[in-house]
VOMAR-915098 format. One record per residue (C-alpha): x, y, z; residue number from 1. Coordinates in Angstrom, 3 decimals. Layout:
N
        x        y        z pos
        X        Y        Z NUM
...
END
This chain:
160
        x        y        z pos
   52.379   62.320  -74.536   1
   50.392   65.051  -73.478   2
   47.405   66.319  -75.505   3
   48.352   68.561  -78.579   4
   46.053   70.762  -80.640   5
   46.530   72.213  -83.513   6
   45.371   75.873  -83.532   7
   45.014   78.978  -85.705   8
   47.450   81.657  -84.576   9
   47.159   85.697  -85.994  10
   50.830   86.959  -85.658  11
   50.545   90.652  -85.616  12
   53.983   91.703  -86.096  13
   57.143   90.314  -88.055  14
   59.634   88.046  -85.985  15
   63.398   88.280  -86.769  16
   66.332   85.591  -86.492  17
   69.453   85.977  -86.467  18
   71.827   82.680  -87.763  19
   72.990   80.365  -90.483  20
   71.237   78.748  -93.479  21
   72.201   75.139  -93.841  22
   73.746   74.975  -90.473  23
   76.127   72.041  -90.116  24
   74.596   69.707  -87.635  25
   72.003   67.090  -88.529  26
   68.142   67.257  -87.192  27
   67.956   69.222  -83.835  28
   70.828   67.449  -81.574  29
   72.266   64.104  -80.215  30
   71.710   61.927  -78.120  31
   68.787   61.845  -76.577  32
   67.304   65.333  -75.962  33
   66.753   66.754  -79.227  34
   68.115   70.136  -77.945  35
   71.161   68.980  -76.328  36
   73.993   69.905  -78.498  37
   72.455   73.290  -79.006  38
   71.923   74.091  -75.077  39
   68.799   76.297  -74.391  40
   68.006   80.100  -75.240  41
   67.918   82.234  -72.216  42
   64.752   82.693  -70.086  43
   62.496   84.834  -72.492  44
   64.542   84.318  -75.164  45
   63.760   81.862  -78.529  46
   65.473   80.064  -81.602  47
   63.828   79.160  -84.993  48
   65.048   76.097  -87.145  49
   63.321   76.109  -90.613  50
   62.480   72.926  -92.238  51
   61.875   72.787  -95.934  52
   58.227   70.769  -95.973  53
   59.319   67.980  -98.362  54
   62.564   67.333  -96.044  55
   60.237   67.166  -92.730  56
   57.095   65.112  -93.644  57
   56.830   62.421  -96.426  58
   53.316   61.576  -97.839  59
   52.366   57.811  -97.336  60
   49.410   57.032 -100.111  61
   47.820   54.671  -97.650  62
   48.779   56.317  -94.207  63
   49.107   59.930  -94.520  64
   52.091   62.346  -93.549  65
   54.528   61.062  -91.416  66
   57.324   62.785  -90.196  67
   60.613   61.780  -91.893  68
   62.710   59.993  -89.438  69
   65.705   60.245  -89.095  70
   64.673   64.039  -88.250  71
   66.279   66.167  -91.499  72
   68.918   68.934  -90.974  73
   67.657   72.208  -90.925  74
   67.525   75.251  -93.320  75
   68.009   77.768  -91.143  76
   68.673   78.433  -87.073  77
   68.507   81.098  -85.787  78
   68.418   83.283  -82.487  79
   65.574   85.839  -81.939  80
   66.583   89.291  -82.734  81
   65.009   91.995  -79.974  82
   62.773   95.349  -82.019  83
   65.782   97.323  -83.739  84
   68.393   94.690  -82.947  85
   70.668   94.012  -85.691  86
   72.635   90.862  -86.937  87
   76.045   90.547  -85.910  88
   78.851   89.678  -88.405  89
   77.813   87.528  -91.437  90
   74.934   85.692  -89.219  91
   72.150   85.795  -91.619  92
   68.695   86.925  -91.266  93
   65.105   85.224  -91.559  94
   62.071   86.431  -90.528  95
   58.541   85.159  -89.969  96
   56.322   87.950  -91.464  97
   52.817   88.600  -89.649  98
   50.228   86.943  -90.920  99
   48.059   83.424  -90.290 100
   49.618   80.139  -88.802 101
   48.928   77.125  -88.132 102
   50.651   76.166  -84.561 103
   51.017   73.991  -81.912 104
   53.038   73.852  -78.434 105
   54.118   71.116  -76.541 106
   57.434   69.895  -74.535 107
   59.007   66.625  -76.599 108
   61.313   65.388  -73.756 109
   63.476   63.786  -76.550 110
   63.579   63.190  -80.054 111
   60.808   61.095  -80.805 112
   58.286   62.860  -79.016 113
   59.664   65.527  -81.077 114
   58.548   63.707  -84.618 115
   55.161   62.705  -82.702 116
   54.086   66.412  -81.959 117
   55.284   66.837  -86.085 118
   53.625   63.595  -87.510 119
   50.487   65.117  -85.321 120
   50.626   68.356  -86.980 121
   51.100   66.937  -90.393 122
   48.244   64.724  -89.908 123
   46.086   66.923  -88.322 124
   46.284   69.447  -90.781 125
   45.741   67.339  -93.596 126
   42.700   65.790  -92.194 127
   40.876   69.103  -91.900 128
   42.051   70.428  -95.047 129
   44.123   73.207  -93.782 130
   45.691   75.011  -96.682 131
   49.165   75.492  -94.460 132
   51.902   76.088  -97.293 133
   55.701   76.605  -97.460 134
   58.621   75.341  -94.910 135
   57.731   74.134  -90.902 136
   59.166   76.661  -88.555 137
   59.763   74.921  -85.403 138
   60.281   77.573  -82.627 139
   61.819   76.737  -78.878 140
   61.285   79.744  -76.398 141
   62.116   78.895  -72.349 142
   58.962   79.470  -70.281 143
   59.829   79.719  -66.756 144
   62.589   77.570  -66.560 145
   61.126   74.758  -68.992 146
   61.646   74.459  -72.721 147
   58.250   75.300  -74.958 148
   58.693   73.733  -78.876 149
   56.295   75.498  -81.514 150
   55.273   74.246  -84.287 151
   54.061   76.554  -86.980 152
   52.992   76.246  -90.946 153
   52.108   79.794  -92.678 154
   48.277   79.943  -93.968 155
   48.696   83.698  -95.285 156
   48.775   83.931  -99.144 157
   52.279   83.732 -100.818 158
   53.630   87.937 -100.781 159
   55.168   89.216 -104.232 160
END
């Protein structure tokens, strides 16, 4: 696996998704490649599945966080919605609101080196303390003809 680092990211302006809560597949697709049942977004385009934290990564007393395996069934997926584009039909909407991240990129070529860039995140974070709170958005944007996975966990105080 390549190297992964977890960073600080600054997102200066709202993302929008357009999709279903509790969609009906399990974890992120079968056999193989994680993505596979799902086929890719278009070049420049992305998806977000939403992953409540408790679902995603268990707490082992002696070991850590560790990423639940078998990988959980999302919340929410969802296509990226263009500035001003609306939802179609009864797709419904989620948005990441601007604001401080944790994140990390890297391309899983199949399912478990999807859950190693997660247990990595998990574990990284909690080793320095990082006050990341609420669900895991996992983003998956196509970057020049190759998949990019995100990995992000919102550090910005709770909003009323």
């Amino acid at each position: 696996m390549p190297e992964l680092n977890l960073l600080n990211l600054r997102l200066h302006a709202s993302l929008r998704y357009s999709g279903m809560e509790n969609p009906p597949f399990v974890g992120l697709g079968r056999p193989g490649d994680p993505w596979a049942a799902l086929g890719l977004p278009a070049e420049g385009k992305e998806e977000l599945f939403v992953f409540e934290a408790e679902d995603l990564v268990v707490f082992d007393p002696d070991e850590g966080p560790r990423a639940a395996r078998p990988l959980p069934a999302p919340r929410f997926h969802g296509r990226g919605l263009a500035l001003g584009e609306k939802a179609e039909g009864a797709e419904t909407e989620y948005a990441l609101p601007k604001g401080e991240y944790l994140f990390m990129q890297w391309r899983p070529a199949d399912e478990e080196g999807l859950l190693a860039g997660i247990e990595f995140f998990a574990r990284e974070a909690w080793w320095e303390g990082a006050k990341a709170t609420g669900p895991y958005l996992i983003r998956r944007v196509l970057e020049d003809g190759k998949t990019a996975t995100q990995l992000l966990r919102s550090c910005s105080p709770a909003q009323s």
